[in-house]
N, CA, C and O of each residue as an XYZ file, in Angstrom:
576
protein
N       3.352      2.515    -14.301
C       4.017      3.038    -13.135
C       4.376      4.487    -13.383
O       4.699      4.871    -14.507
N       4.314      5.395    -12.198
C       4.796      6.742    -12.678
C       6.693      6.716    -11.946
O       7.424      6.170    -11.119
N       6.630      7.953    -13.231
C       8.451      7.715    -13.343
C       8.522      9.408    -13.308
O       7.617     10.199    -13.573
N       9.717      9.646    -12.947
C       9.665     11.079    -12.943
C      10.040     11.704    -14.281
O      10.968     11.150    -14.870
N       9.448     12.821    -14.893
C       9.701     13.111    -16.120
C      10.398     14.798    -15.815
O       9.796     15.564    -15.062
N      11.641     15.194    -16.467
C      11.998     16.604    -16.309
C      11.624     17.392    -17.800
O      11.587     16.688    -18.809
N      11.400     18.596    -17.890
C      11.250     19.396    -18.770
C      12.626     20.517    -18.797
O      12.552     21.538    -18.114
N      13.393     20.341    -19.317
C      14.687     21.395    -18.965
C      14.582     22.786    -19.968
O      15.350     23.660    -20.370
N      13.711     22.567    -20.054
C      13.537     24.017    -20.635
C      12.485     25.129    -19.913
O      12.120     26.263    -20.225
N      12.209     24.282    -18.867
C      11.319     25.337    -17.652
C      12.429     25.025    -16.600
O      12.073     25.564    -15.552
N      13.268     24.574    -16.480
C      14.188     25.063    -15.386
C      15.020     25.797    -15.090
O      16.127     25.800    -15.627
N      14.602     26.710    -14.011
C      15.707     27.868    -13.885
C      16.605     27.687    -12.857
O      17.088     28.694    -12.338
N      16.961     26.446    -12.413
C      18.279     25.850    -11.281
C      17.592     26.374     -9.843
O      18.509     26.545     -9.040
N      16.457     26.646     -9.322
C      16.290     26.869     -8.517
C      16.637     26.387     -7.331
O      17.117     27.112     -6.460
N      16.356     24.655     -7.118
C      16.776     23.560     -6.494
C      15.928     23.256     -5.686
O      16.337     22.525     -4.784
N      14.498     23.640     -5.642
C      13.449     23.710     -4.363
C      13.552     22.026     -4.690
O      13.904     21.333     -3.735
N      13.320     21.471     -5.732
C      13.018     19.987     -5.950
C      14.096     19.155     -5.362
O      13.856     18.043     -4.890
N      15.629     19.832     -5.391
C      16.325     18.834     -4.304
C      16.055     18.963     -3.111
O      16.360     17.888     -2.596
N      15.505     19.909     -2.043
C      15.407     20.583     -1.010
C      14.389     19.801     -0.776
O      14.379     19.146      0.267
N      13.142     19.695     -1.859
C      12.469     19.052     -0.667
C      12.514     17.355     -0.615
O      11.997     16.649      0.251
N      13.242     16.940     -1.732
C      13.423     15.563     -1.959
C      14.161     15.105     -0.595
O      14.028     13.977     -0.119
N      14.964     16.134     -0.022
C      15.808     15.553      1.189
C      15.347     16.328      2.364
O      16.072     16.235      3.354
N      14.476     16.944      2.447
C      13.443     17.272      3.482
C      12.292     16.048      3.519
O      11.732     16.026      4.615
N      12.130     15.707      3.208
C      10.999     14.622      2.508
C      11.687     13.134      3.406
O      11.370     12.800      4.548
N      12.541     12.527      2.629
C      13.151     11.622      2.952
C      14.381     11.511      3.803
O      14.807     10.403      4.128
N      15.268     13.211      4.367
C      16.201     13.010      5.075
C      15.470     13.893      6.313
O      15.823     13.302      7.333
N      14.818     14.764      6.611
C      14.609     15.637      7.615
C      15.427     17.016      7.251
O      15.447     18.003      7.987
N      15.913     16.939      6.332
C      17.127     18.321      5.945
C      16.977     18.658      5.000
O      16.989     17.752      4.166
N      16.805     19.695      4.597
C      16.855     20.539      3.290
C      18.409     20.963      2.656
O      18.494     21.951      1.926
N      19.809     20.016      3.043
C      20.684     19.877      2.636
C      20.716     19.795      1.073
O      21.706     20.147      0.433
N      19.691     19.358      0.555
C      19.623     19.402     -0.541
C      20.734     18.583     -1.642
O      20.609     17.486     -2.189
N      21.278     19.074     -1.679
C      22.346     18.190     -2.821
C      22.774     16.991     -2.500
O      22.677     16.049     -3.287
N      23.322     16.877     -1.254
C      24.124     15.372     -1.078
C      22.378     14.262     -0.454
O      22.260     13.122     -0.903
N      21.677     14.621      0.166
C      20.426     14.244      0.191
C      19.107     14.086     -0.349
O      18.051     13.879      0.247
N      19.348     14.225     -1.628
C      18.400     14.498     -2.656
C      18.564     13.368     -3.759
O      19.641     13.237     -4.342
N      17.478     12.557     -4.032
C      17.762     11.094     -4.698
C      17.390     11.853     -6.460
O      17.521     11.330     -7.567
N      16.902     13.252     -6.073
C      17.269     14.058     -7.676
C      18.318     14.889     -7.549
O      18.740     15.653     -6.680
N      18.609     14.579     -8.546
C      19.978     15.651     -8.986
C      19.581     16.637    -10.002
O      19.438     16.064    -11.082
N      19.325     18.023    -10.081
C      19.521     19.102    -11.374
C      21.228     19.431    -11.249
O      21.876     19.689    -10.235
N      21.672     19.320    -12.638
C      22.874     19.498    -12.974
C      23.255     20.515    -14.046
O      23.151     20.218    -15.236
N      23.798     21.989    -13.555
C      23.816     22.597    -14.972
C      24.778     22.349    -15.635
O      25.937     22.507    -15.251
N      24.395     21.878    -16.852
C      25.432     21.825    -17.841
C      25.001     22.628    -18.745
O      23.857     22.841    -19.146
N      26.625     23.334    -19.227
C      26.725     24.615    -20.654
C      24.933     25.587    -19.564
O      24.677     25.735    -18.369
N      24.306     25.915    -20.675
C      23.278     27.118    -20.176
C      22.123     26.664    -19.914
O      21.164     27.432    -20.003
N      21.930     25.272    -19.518
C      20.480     24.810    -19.678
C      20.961     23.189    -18.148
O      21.947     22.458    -18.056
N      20.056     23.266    -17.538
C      20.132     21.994    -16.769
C      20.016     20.655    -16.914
O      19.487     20.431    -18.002
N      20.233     19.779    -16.396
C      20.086     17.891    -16.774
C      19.421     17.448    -15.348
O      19.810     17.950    -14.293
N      18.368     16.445    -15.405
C      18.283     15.399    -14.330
C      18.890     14.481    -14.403
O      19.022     13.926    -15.493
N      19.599     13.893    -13.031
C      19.630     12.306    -12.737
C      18.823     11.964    -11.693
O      19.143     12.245    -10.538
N      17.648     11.297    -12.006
C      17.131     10.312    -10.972
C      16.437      9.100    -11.603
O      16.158      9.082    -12.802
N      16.147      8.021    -10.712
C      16.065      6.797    -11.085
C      14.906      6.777    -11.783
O      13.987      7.580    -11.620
N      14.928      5.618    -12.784
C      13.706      5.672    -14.021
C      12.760      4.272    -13.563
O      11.686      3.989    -14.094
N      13.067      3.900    -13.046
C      12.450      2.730    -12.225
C      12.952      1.953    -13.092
O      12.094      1.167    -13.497
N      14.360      1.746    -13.763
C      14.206      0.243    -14.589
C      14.143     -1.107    -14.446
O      13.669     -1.968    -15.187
N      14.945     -1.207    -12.886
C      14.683     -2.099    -11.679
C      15.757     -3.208    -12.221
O      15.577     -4.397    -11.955
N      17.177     -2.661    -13.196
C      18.344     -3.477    -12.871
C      18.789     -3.765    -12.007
O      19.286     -4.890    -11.972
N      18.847     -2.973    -10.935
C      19.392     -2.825     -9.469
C      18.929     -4.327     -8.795
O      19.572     -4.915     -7.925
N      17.536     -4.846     -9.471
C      16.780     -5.768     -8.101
C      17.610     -7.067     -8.393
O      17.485     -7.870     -7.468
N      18.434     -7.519     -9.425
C      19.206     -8.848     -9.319
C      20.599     -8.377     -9.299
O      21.349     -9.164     -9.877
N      21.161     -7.367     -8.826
C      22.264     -7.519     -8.231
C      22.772     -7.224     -6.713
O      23.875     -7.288     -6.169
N      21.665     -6.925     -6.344
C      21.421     -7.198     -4.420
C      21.687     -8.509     -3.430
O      20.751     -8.979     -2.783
N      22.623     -8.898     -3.378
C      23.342     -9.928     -3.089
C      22.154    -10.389     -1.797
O      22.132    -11.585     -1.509
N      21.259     -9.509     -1.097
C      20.290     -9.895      0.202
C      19.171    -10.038     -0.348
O      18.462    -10.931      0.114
N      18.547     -9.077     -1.705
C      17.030     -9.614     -2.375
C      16.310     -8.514     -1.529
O      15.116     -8.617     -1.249
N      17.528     -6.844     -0.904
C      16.661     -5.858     -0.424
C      16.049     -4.736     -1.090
O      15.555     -3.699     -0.649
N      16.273     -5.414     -2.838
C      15.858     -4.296     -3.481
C      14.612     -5.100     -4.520
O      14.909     -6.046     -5.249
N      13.140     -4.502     -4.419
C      12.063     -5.174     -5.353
C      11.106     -4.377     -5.740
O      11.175     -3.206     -5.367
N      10.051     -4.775     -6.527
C       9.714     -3.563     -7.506
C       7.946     -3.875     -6.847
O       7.406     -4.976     -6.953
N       7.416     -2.906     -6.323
C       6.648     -2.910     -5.507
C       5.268     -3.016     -6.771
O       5.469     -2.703     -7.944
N       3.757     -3.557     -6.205
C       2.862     -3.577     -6.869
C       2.662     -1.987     -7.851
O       2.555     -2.287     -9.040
N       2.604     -0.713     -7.671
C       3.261      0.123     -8.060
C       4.299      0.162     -9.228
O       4.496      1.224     -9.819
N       4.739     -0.593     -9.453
C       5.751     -0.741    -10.380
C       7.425      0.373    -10.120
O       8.338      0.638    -10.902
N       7.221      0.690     -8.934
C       8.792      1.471     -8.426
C       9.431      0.504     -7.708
O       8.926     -0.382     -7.019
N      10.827      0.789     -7.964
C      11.774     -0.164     -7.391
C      12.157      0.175     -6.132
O      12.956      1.108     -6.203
N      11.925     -0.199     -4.883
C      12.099     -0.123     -3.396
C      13.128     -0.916     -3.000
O      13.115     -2.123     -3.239
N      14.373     -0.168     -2.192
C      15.104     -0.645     -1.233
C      14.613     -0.614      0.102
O      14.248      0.433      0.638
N      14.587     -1.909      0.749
C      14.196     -2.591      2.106
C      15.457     -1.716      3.001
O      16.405     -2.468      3.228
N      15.618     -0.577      3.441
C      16.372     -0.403      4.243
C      17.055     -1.126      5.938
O      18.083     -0.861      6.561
N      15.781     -2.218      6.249
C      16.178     -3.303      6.955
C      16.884     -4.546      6.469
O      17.395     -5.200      7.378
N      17.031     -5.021      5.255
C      17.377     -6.068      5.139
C      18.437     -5.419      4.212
O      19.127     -6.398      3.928
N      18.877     -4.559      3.692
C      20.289     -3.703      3.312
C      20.991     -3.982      4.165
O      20.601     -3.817      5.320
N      22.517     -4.601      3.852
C      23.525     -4.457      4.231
C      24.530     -3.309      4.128
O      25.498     -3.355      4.888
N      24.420     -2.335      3.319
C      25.225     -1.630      2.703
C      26.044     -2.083      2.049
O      27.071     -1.448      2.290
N      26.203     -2.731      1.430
C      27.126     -3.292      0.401
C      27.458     -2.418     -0.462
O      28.680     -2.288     -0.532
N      26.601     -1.459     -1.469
C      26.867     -0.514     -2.479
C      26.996     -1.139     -3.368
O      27.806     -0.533     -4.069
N      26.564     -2.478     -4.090
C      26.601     -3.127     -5.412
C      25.837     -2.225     -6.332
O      26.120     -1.739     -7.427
N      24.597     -2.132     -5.420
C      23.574     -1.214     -6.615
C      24.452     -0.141     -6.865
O      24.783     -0.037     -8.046
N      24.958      0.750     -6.023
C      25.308      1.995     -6.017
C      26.332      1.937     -7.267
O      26.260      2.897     -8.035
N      27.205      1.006     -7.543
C      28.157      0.564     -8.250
C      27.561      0.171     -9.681
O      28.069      0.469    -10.762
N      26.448     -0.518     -9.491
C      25.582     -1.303    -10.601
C      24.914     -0.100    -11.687
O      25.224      0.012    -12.873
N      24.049      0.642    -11.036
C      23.369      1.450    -11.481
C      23.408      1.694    -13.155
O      24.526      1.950    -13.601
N      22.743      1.660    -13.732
C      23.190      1.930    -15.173
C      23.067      3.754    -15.488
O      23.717      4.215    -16.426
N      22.223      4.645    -14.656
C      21.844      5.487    -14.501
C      22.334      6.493    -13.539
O      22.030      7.675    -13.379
N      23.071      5.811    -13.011
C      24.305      6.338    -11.536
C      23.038      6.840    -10.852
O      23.236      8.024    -10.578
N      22.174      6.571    -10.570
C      20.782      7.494    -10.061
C      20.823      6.814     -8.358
O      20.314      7.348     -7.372
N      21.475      5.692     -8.388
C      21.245      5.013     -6.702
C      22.205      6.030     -6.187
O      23.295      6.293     -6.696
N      21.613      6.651     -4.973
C      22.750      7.662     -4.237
C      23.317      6.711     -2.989
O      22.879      5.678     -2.485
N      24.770      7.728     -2.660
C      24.714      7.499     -1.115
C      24.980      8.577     -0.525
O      25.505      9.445     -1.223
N      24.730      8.876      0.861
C      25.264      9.543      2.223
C      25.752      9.540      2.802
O      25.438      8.894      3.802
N      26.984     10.237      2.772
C      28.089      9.886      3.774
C      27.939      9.274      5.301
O      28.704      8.519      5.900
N      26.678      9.864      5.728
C      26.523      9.715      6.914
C      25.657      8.506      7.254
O      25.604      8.215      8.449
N      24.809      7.581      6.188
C      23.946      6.569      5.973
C      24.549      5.307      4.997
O      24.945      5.217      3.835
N      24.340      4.148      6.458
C      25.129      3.319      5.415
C      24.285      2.425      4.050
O      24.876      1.727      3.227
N      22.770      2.674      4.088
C      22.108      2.504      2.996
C      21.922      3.436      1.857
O      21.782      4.633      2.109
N      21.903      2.961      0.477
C      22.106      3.707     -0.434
C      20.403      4.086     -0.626
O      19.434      3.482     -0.166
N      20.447      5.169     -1.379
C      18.573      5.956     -1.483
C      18.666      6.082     -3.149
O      19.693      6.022     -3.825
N      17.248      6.282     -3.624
C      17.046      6.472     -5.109
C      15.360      6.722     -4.481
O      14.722      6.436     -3.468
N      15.111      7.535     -5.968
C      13.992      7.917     -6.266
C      12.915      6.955     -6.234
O      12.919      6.031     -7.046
N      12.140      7.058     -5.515
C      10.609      6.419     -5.244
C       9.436      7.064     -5.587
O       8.457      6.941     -4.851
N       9.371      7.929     -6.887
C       8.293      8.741     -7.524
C       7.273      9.268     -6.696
O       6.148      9.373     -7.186
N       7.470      9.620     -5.521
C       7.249     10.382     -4.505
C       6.155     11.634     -4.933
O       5.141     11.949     -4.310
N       6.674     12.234     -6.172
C       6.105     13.389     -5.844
C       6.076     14.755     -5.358
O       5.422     15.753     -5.663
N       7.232     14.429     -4.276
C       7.965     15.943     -3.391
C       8.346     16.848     -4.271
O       8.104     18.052     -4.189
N       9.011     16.247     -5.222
C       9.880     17.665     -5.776
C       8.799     18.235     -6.853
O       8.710     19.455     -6.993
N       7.903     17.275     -7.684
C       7.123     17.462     -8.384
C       6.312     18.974     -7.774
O       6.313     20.092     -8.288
N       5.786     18.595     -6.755
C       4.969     19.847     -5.951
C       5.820     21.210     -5.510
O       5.256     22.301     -5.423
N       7.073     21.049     -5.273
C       8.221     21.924     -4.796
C       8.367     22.503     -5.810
O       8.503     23.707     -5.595
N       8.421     22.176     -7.109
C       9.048     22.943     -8.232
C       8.381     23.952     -8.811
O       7.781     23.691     -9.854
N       8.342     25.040     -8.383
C       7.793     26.589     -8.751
C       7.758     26.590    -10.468
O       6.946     27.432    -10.849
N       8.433     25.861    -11.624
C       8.539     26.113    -12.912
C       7.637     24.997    -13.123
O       7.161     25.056    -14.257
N       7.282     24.144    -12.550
C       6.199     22.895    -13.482
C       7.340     22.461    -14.457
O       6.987     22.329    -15.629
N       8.425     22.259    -14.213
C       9.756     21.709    -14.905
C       9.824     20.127    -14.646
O      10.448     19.373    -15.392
N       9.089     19.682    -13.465
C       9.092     17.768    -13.169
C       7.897     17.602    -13.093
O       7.282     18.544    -12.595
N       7.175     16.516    -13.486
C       6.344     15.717    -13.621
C       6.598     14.508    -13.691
O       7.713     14.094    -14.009
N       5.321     13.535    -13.322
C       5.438     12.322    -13.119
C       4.394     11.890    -14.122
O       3.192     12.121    -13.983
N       4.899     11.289    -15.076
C       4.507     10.303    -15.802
C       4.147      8.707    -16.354
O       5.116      7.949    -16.302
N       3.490      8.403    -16.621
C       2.831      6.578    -16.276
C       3.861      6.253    -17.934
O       3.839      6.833    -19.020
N       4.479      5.349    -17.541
C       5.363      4.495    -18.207
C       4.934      2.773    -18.375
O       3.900      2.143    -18.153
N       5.502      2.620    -18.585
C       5.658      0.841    -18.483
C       6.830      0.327    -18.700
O       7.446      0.677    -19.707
N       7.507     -0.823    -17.596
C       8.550     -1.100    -17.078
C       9.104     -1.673    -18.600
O      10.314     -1.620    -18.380
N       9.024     -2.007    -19.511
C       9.207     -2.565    -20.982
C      10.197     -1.893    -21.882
O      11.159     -2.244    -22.566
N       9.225     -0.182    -21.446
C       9.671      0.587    -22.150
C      11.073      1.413    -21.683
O      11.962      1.893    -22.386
N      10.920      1.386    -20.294
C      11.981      1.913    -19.756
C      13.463      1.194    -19.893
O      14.502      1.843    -20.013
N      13.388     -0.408    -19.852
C      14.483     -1.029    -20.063
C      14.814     -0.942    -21.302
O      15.991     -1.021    -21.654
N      13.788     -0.760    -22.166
C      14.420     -0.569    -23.859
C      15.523      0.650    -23.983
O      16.636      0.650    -24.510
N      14.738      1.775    -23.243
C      15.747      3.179    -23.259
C      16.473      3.079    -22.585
O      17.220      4.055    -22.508
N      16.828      1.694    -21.492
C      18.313      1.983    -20.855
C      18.954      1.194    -21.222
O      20.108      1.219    -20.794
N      18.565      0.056    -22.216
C      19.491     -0.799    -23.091
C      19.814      0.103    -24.214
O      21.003     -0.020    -24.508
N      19.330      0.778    -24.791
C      19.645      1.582    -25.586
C      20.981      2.591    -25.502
O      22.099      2.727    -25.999
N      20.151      3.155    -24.602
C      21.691      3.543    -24.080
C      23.206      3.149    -23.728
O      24.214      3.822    -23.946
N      23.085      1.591    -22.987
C      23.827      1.375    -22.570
C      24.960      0.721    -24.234
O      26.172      0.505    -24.221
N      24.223      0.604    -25.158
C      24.807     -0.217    -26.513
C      24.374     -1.757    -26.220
O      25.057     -2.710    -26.598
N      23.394     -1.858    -25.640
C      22.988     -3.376    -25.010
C      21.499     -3.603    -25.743
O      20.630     -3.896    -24.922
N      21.209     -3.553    -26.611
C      20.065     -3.704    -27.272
C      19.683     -5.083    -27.504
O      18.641     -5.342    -28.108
C-alpha cells in the first residue's frame, strides 16, 4: 500500500501540500484546519502528522464506517459516520482530523495532492506493508 513518506530536510514550510490537501478534499485552500497533513515547525526544521494507514481506527468505529480498502488505505464511509469522534479520540497518531464546520472526521487517503503540490520533492508516497506499519506504531506506542 502507498503511505505518505516526508523528507524534512527538503522542507522549507511552504504549505502548498496543506493547501492543496484541502483544496482537493475541502474546495478551500484554508489549508491548516482542512488539511488531513499537517507540516509543523518545530525548533528550525519541520515535522509531519498524517495518517500511516495503520488501520487501528477500523475496530473502534462503533458503526464499522471505517475499513481498509483493496488498496490497503484506511477509508472512512462518510455516509454511514455518525460523528461520534472515537477515532478522532483513538488515533494513535492524532492524524484523524476534524472540522469545525463538518461533523465527520477526515485523515489521509494517500491521495497524492500534496505529493504533486510540493515544490521541494519533500513528500512522497511510498509502498509499505500494513505489518510493518503496525510494528512502528506499536513501537512507539511501548506496546510491542
Amino acid at each position: 500500500m502507498k503511505v505518505l513518506t516526508f523528507h524534512a530536510e527538503k522542507c522549507k514550510g511552504c504549505m502548498e501540500c496543506m493547501k492543496a490537501c484541502s483544496k482537493i478534499h475541502f474546495k478551500t485552500d484554508e489549508g491548516s484546519e482542512k488539511s488531513a497533513i499537517q507540516i509543523i515547525k518545530k525548533n528550525s526544521s519541520y515535522i509531519m502528522n498524517a495518517c500511516n494507514q495503520c488501520g487501528l481506527c477500523i475496530d473502534i468505529c462503533p458503526v464499522g464506517a471505517i475499513t481498509r480498502k483493496k488498496t490497503g488505505v484506511v477509508w472512512l464511509d462518510k455516509n454511514t459516520c455518525i460523528g461520534c469522534q472515537a477515532c478522532v479520540g483513538f488515533c494513535p497518531t492524532n492524524s484523524m482530523r476534524k472540522a469545525k464546520d463538518h461533523i465527520e472526521p477526515f485523515k489521509c487517503i494517500s491521495c497524492g495532492a500534496c505529493v504533486r503540490a510540493c515544490p521541494e520533492n519533500a513528500l512522497e508516497l511510498v509502498e509499505k506493508q500494513v505489518q510493518e506499519i503496525k510494528k512502528t506504531v506499536y513501537h512507539k506506542l511501548g506496546a510491542e
